[in-house]
N, C-alpha and C positions, 0 to 999 in steps of 0.2 A: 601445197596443202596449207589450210590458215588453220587458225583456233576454232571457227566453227566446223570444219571435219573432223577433227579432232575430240570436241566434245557431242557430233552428231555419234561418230563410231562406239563413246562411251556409254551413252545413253541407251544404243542399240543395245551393247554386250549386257546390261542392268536388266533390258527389256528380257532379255532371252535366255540369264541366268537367272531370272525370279518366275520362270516357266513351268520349270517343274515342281517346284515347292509350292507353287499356288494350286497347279493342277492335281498332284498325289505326291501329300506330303509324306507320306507312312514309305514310299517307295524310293524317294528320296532319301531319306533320312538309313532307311535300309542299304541304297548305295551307297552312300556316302561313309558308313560302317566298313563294307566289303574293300569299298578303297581305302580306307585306313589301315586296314590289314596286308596291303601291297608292301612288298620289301623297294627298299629306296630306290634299285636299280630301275624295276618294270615304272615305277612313277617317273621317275628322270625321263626313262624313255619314250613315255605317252604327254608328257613334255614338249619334248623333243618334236616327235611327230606331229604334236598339233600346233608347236612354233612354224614350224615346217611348211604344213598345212595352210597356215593363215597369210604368211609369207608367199607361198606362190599364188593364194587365191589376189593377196593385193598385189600381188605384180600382175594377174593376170586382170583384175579390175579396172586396175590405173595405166595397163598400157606400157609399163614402163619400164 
């Protein structure tokens, strides 16, 4: 892995977090409410799970 994987990966994440506030920002902004209102444990957890998540999808991309 060099620097440009690395900032290829980041530019994707910018691409595909600024997806839905472009596309329906009123719905957005609604979620992002209702997850404020999560008590700390369910957030850790979905954390968690999308640590999780992204970790086997790169193990599973890179083979390794």
């Amino acid at each position: 892995m060099n620097w440009t994987d690395l900032l290829a990966a980041f530019a994707l994440y910018l691409v595909i977090e600024g997806i839905l506030p472009f596309l329906s920002p009123a719905s957005w902004r609604q979620s992002l409410a209702l997850i404020a209102q999560l008590p700390d444990n369910q957030l850790r957890l979905f954390g968690f799970g999308s640590m999780a998540a992204g970790l086997l999808l790169l193990i599973f991309v890179r083979g390794g």
